[in-house]
matplotlib code that plots the C-alpha trace (Angstrom):
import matplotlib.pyplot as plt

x = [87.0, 89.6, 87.3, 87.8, 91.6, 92.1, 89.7, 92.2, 95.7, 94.7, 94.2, 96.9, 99.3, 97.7, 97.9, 101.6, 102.4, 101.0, 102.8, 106.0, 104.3, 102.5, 105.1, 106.7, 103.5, 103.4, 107.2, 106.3, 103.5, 105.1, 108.2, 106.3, 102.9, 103.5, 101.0, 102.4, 100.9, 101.7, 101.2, 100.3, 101.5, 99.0, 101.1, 99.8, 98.0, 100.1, 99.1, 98.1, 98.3, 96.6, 97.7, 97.6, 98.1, 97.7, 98.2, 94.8, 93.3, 93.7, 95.7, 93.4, 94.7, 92.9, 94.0, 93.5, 95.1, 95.6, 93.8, 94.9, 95.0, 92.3, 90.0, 86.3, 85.8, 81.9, 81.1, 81.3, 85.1, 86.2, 84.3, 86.2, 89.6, 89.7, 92.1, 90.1, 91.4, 95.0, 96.6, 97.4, 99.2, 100.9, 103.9, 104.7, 107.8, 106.3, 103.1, 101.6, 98.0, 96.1, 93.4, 90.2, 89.2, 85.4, 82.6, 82.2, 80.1, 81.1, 78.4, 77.4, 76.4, 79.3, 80.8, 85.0, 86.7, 89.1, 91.5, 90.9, 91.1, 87.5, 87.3, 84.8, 87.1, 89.8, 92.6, 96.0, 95.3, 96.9, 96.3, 99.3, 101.2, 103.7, 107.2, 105.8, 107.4, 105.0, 105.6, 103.0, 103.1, 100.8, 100.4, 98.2, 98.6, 101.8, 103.2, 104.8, 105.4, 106.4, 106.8, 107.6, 106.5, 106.9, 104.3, 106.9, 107.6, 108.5, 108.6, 106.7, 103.9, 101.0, 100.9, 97.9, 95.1, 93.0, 91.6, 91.5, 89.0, 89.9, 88.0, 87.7, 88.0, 84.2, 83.6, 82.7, 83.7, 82.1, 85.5, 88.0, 91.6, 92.6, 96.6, 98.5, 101.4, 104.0, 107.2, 109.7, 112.1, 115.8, 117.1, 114.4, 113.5, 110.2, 107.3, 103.8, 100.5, 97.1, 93.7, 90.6, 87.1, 84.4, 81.2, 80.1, 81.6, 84.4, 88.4, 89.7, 93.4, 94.5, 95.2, 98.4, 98.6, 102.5, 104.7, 108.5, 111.2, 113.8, 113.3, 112.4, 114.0, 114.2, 111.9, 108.5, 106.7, 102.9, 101.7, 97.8, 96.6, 94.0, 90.6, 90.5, 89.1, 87.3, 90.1, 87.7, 86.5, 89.0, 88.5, 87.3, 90.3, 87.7, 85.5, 88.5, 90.1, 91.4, 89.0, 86.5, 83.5, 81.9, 80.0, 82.4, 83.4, 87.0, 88.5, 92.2, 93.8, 97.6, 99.4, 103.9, 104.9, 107.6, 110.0, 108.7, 105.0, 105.9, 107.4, 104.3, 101.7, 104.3, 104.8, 100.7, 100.1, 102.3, 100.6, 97.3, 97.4, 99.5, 97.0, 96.1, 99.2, 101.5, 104.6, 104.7, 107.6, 107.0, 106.7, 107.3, 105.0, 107.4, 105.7, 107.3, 106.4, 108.8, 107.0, 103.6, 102.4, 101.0, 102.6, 102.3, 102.2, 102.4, 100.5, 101.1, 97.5, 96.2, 93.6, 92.1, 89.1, 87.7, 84.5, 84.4, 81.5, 79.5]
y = [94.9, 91.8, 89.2, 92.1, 92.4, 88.7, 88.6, 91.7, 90.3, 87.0, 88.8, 91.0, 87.7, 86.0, 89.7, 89.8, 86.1, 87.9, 91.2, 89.6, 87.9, 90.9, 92.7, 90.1, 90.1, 93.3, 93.9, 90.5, 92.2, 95.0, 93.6, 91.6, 90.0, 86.1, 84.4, 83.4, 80.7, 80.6, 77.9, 79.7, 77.4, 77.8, 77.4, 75.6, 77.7, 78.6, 79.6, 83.6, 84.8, 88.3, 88.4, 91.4, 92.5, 95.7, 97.2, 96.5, 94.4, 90.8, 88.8, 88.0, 85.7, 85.1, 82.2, 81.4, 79.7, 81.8, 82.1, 81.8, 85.0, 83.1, 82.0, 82.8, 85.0, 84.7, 84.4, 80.5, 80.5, 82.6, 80.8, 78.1, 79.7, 79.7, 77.6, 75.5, 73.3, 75.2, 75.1, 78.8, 80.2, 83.7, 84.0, 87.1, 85.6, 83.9, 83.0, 81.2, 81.7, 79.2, 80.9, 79.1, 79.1, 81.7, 82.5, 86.2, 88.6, 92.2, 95.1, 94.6, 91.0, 89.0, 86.8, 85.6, 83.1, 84.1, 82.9, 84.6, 83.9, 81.9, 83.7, 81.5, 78.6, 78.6, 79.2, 82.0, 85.4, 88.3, 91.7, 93.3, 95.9, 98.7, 97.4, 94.1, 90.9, 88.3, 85.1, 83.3, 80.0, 78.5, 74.5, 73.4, 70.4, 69.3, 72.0, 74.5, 78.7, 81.0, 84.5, 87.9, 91.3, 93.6, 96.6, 99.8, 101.5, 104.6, 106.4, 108.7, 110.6, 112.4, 115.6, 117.0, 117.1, 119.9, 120.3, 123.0, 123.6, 122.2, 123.9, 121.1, 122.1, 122.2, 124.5, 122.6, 124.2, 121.4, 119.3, 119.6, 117.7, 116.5, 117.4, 115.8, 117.6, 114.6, 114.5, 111.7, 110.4, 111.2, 108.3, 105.1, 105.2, 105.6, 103.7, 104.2, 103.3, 105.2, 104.4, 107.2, 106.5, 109.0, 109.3, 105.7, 104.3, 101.3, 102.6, 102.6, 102.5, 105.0, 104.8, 105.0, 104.0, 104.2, 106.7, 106.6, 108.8, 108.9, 112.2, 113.5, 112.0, 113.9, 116.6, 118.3, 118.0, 118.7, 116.1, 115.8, 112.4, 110.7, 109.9, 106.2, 103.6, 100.2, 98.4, 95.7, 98.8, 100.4, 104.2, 106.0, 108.7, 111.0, 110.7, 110.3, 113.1, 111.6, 114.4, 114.7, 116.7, 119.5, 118.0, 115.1, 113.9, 112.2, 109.7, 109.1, 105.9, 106.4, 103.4, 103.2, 99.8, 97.7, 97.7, 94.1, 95.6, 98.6, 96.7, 94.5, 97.2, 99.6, 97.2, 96.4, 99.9, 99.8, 97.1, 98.5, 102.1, 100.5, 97.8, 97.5, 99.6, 97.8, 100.2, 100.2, 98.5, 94.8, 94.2, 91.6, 91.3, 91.9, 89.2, 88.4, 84.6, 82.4, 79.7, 81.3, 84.8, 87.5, 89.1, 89.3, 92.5, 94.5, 98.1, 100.8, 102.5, 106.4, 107.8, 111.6, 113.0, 116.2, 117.5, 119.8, 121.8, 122.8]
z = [94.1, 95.0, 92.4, 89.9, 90.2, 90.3, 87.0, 85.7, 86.7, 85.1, 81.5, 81.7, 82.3, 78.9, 77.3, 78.1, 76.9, 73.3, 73.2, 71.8, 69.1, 68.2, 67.4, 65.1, 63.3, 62.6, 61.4, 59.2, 57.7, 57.1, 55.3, 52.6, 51.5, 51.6, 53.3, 56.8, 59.2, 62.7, 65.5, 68.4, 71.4, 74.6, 77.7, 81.0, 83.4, 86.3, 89.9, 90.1, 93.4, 94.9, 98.8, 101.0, 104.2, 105.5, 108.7, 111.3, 108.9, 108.8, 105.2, 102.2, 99.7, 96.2, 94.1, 90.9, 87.3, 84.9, 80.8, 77.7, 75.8, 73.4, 75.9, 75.9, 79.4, 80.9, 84.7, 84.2, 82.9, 85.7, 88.2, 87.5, 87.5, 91.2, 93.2, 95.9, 99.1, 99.0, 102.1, 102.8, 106.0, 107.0, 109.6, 111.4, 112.9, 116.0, 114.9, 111.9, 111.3, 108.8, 106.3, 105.2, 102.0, 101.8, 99.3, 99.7, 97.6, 96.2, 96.6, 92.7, 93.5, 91.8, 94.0, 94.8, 96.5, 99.2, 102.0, 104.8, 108.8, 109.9, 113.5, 113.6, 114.3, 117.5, 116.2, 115.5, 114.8, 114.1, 112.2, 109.9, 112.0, 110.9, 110.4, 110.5, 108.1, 107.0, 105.0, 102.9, 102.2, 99.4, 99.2, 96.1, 93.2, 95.6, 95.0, 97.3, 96.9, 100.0, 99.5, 101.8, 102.7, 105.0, 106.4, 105.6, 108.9, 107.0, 103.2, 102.2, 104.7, 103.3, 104.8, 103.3, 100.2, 98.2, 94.8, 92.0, 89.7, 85.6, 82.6, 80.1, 76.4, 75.9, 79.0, 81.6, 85.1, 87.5, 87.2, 90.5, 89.9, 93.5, 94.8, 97.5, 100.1, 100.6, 102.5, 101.9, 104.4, 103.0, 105.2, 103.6, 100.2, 99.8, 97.6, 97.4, 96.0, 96.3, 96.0, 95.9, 97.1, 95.2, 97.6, 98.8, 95.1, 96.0, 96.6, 93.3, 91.8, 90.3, 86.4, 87.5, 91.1, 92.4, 93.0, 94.3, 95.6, 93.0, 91.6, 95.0, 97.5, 101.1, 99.9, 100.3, 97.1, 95.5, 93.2, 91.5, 91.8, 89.4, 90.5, 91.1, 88.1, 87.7, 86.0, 85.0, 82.3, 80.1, 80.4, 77.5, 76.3, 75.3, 78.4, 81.5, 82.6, 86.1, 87.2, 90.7, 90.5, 92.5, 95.5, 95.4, 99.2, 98.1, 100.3, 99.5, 100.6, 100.8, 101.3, 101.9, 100.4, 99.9, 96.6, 95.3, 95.4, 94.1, 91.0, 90.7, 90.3, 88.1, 85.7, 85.7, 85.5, 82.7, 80.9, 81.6, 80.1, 77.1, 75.9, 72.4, 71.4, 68.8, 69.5, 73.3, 74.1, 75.7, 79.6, 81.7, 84.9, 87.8, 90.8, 94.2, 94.4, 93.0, 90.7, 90.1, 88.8, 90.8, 94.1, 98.1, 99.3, 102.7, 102.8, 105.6, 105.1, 106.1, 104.9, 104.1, 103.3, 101.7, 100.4, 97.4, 97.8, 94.5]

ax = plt.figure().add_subplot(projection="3d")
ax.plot(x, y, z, "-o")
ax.set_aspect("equal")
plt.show()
């Protein structure tokens, strides 16, 4: 999944870089029929960064430089996107722990490049804890970016999950929409992203992946939540419903966050589910690190499960 997202982040960086410029085109157009050429400028890739830490799981940090809106995109171009020999380290405070640079390989076969901690080597290590405050620090091309995040202590806590059966227009009854019971802390605000795993398929986002306590701060409230998606695939509006199926075992991922990485994946999701449409309103990628794209982010994880039987 991370060599996906890095792949997906990269493209919705050039995609933003356009939106502006597609609009002007189109209120040009509109406004008269003179031929109009324009220079497109291509800007210099910048650093895109895809850290996490979650709580009992050691940091992962992908790097890579981001694509022109008008590049070609095959296996060999991405390959080459990734940032080698960085110099990558997380603090907790007392402790700084170096990550290595590794070639791993997803379950489909395709393989990333990560930083991770070689526990192979002697060395610092440390997991992510609850309430913990961590600091990346990125050295590549002489340059420097540092960046923080914190593992939420408290927000939002998932109290429980079931599913109700959907009849779809064209009468199919096999289709379960999954709901979650969540109680949000009236003294922290609270921010949250989700992730569902169908059967042994990978944890997906979903389509729209955070949620936050402004509406419903210090209550007890029922919300359905979307069945998880590749985001390497656009869905299909006439195929997704956000819908499980009968049989289904569900895993649901529930993570608290902090605001910066709540800000980063809102204003992805954002971008994601408005692609290709000329009068969605332009967005601006909202990243933590200072001087490159992308984010760090701290995750407070739990996790559910439920089978739907058929």
């Amino acid at each position: 999944m991370a060599g996906v997202l890095i792949l997906y982040t990269t493209l919705i960086f050039a995609y933003m870089r356009l939106i502006p410029l597609c609009s002007l085109i189109v209120c040009l157009f509109s406004a008269c029929e003179k031929d109009i050429n324009i220079d497109i400028q291509s800007s210099d890739p910048q650093l895109v960064v895809e850290g996490v830490i979650e709580n009992d799981s050691y940091p992962q940090v992908i790097l890579s430089r981001s694509l022109s809106y008008f590049s070609s995109i095959d296996s060999a171009i991405i390959e080459n996107t990734y940032v080698h020999n960085a110099v990558v380290t997380v603090s907790n405070g007392s402790q700084t722990m170096e990550l290595s640079e590794q070639r791993l390989t997803l379950p489909q076969g395709a393989t990333y490049y990560a930083y991770r901690p070689d526990l192979r080597r002697p060395g610092v290590f440390f997991k992510g804890k609850v309430a913990g405050k961590y600091t990346l620090k990125i050295q590549t091309d002489n340059k420097t970016y540092e960046s923080v995040t914190t593992i939420p202590l408290t927000g939002m806590e998932l109290d429980s999950i079931w599913c109700t059966r959907v009849l779809l227009n064209n009468g199919d009854t096999t289709k379960i929409r999954l709901w979650a019971r969540i109680t949000d802390d009236p003294d922290n605000s609270g921010y949250v992203r989700y992730f569902t795993k169908r059967n042994s398929e990978p944890t997906y986002p979903g389509i729209t992946s955070v949620i936050d306590d402004r509406i419903v701060n210090g209550t007890t409230f029922e919300i359905p939540l979307d069945a998880g998606i590749d985001r390497s695939q656009k869905p299909d509006p006439d195929t997704y419903y956000a819908l499980f199926s009968l049989g289904d075992t569900i895993t649901l991922k529930f993570c608290n966050i902090d605001k910066p990485t709540w800000d980063f994946w809102r204003t992805v999701d954002y971008a994601f589910n408005t692609s290709g449409n000329p009068f969605s309103s332009p967005t601006r990628i909202l990243g933590n690190i200072p001087g490159a794209l992308g984010y760090w982010g701290g995750y407070s994880a739990k996790y559910k499960k439920i089978f739907i039987r058929k």
